[in-house]
C-alpha positions in Angstrom: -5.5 62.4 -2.1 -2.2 60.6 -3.1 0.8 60.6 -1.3 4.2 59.9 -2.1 4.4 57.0 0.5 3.6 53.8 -0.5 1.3 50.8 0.7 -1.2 51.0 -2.0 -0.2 54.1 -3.3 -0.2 54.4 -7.1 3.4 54.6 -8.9 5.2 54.8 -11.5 8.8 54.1 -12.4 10.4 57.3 -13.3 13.9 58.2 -16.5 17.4 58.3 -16.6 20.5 60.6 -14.7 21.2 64.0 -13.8 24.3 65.5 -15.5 25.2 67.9 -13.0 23.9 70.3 -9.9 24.2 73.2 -10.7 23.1 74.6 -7.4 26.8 75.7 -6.9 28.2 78.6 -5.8 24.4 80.1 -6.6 23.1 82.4 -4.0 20.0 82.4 -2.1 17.4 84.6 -1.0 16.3 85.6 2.8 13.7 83.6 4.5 10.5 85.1 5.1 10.4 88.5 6.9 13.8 89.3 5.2 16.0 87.0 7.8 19.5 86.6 6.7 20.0 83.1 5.4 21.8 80.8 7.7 23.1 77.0 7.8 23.0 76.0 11.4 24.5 72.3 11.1 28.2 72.2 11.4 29.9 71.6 8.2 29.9 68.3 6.4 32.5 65.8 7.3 35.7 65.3 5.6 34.7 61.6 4.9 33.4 62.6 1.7 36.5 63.4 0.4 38.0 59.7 0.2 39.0 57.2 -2.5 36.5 58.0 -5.4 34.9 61.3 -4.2 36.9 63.7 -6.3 37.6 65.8 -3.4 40.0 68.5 -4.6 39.0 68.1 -8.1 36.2 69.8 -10.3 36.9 68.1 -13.3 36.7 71.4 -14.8 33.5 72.4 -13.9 33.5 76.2 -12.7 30.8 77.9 -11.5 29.8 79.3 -14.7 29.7 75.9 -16.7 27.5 74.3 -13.5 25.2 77.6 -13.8 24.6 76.9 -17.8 24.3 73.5 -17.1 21.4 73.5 -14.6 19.9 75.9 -16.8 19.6 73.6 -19.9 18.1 70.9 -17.5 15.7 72.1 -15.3 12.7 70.2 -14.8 14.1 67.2 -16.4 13.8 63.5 -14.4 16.5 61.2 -15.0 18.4 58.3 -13.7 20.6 58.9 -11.0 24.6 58.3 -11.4 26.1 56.4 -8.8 27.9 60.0 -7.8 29.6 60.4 -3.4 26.3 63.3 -3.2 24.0 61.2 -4.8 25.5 58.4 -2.6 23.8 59.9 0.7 20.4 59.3 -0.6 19.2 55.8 -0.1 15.6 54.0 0.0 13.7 53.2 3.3 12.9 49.3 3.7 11.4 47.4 6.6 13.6 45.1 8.4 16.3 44.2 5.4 16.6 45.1 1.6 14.8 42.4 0.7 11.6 43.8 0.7 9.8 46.4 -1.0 11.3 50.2 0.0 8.5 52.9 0.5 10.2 56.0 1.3 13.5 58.3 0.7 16.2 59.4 3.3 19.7 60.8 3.7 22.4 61.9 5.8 22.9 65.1 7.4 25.7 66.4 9.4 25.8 66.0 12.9 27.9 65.7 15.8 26.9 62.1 16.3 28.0 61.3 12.5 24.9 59.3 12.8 21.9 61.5 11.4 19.3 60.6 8.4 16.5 63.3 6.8 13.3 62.2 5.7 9.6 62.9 6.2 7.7 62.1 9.2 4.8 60.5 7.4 7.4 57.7 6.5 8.1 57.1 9.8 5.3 57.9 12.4 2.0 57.8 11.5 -0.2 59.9 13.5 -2.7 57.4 14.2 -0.4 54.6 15.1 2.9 55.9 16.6 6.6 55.5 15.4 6.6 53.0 12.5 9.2 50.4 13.5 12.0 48.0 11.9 13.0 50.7 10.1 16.3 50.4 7.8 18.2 53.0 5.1 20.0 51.6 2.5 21.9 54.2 0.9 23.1 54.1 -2.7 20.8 51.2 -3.2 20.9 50.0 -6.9 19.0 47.0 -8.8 19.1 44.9 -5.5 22.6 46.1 -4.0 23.3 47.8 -1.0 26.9 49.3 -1.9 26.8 50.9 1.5 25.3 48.5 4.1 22.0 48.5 5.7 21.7 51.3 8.6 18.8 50.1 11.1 16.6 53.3 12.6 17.4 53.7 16.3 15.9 56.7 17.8 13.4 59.2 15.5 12.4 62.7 16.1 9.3 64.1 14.5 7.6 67.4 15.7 4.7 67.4 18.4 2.3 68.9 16.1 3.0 65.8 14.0 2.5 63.1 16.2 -0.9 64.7 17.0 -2.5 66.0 14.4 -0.3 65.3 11.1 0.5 69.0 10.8 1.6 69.2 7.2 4.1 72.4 8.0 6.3 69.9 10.3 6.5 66.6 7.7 10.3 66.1 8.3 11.7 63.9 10.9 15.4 63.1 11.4 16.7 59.3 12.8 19.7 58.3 14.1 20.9 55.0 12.4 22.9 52.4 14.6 26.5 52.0 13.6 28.1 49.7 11.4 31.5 47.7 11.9 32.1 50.6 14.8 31.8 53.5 12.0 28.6 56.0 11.8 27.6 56.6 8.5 28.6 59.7 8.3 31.9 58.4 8.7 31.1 55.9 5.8 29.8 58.1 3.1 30.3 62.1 4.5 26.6 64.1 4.8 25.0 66.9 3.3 24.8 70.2 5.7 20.8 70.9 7.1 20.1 74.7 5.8 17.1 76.4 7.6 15.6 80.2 6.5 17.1 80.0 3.3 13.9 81.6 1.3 11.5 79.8 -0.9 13.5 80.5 -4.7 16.6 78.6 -4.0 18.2 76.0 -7.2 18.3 72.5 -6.0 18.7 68.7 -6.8 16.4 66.4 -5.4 17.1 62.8 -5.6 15.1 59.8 -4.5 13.6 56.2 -5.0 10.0 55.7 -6.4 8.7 52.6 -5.2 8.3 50.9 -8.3 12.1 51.3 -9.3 15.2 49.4 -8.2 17.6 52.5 -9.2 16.8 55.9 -8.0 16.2 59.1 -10.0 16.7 62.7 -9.8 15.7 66.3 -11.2 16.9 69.8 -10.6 14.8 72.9 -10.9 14.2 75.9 -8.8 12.0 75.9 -6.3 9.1 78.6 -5.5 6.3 79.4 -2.6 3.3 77.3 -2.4 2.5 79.1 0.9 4.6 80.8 3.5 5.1 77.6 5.5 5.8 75.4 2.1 8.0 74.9 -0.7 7.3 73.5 -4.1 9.2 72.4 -7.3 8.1 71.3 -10.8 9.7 67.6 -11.8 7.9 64.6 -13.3 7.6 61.2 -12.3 7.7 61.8 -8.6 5.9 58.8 -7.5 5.2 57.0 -4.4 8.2 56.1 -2.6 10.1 59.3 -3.2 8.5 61.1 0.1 11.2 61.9 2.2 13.9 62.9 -1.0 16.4 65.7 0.3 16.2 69.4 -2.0 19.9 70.1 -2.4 21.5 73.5 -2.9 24.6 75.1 -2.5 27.1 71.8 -4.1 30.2 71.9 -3.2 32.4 70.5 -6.0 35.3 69.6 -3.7 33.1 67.9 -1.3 30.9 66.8 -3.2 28.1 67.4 -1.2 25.8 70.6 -0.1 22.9 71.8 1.7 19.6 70.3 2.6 16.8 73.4 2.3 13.7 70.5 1.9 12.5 66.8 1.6 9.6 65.5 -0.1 6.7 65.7 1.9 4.3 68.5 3.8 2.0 69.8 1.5 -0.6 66.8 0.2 2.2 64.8 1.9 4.4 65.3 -1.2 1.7 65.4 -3.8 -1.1 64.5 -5.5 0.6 64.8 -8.8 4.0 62.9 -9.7 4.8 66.4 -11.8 4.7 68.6 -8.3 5.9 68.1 -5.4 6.1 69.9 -1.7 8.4 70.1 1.2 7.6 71.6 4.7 9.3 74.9 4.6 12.4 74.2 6.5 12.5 77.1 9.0 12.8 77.6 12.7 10.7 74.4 13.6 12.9 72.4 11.9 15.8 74.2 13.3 14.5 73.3 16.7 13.5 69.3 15.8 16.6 68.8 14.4 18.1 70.5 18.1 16.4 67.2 19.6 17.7 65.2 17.3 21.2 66.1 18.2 20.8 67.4 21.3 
């Protein structure tokens, strides 16, 4: 089996920069059972929209042109633009940035400000506990950390997790310590957590292979592997990228949208860098990200 967290695992460094999400304004199906789809976090913060974000401005992109767009570039792997949505992703290190980053996070609203996504492989393993010096560098890029270094403070994986590695609860959320007195969702604005959204939903994923100093990024839409996972068809997704949010639902003013998955579950990601999984992000992840906050 390989996963998509690193260590010895094989990888490979992955091409060049999504045009555009076109998960906008798309609509998505129930969740399993025919529930009405819901976003329980509370909406993103408004510090997206400052110097640079083009909040209030679409640069002429309405819904249609987005919807054309993501349909001439489905299932293509590029280099990600330095963009404010791909600007909450950043690459997991231990202790500083100096090192070699293994893993994928980014920020989600909460009312702490002060919330990251990723899988729980990346930061408990089941035989050995919570996995610790832990830091997310978002928006890291050929060696620079445009947006600081955010040390992990507290992390909440499920229980099944921590005992037996359940692959249906592979997501874990961590609150990062504050910087210069500001949270980081203060800093950079977050992406909403969207749970029973159904398994055929458009989305962006974004992340850092382990092997690369820049991170990459596909859209496609996603399908059912099972009734407890997700999958979506991109290549190059190597080790490294476990933990790389699924967006949906973009919000051109904001410039941000919805988290429905994150690398991970399933084979732990993958054992092929052209598939990859996601716990399905349901009511047990409604609940663990409850603790998170609570």
């Amino acid at each position: 089996m390989t996963v998509r967290e690193p260590g010895p695992v094989r990888r490979a460094v992955a091409g060049a920069a999504l045009a555009v999400l076109a998960a906008a304004g798309c609509t998505t199906a129930a969740g399993p059972g025919g529930a009405t789809p819901t976003v329980r976090s509370q909406p993103a913060s408004a510090a997206a929209s400052g110097p640079g974000s083009g909040a209030g401005d679409s640069h002429g992109w309405s819904r249609e042109r987005l919807r054309g767009a993501l349909g001439r570039q489905t299932g293509v792997t590029r280099t990600a633009k330095p963009t404010v949505l791909n600007g909450l992703v950043g690459a997991v290190f231990t202790r500083n940035a100096d090192g070699d980053h293994f893993c994928t996070a980014s920020v989600v609203d909460s009312a702490g400000l002060n919330l990251i996504v990723t899988a729980a492989h990346c930061v408990w393993d089941p035989r050995l506990g919570q996995r610790s010096d832990l830091v997310f560098v978002p928006g890291y890029r050929d060696g620079d950390t445009p947006s600081g270094v955010w040390p992990l403070l507290a992390v909440t994986v499920d229980e099944a997790w921590k005992d037996d590695g359940d692959p249906d609860v592979d997501v874990a959320f961590a609150v990062v310590q504050a910087r210069n007195g500001q949270q980081v969702q203060q800093v950079l604005g977050a992406n909403r957590l969207g749970v029973d959204r159904g398994y055929r939903l458009p989305v962006k994923v974004t992340g850092y292979p382990g092997t690369s100093e820049v991170p990459i990024t596909c859209s496609n839409t996603t399908s059912e592997q099972s009734p407890t996972q997700l999958r979506i068809d991109c290549p190059d997704w190597t080790g490294g990228t476990s933990g790389s949010p699924w967006v949906t639902d973009f919000d051109p003013d904001t410039r941000t949208g919805t988290v429905v998955g994150v690398i991970g579950g399933y084979q732990e990601g993958g054992d092929s860098p052209d598939t990859s999984y996601s716990s399905y992000f349901g009511d047990r992840v409604q609940a663990l990200y409850d603790r998170a906050t609570g």
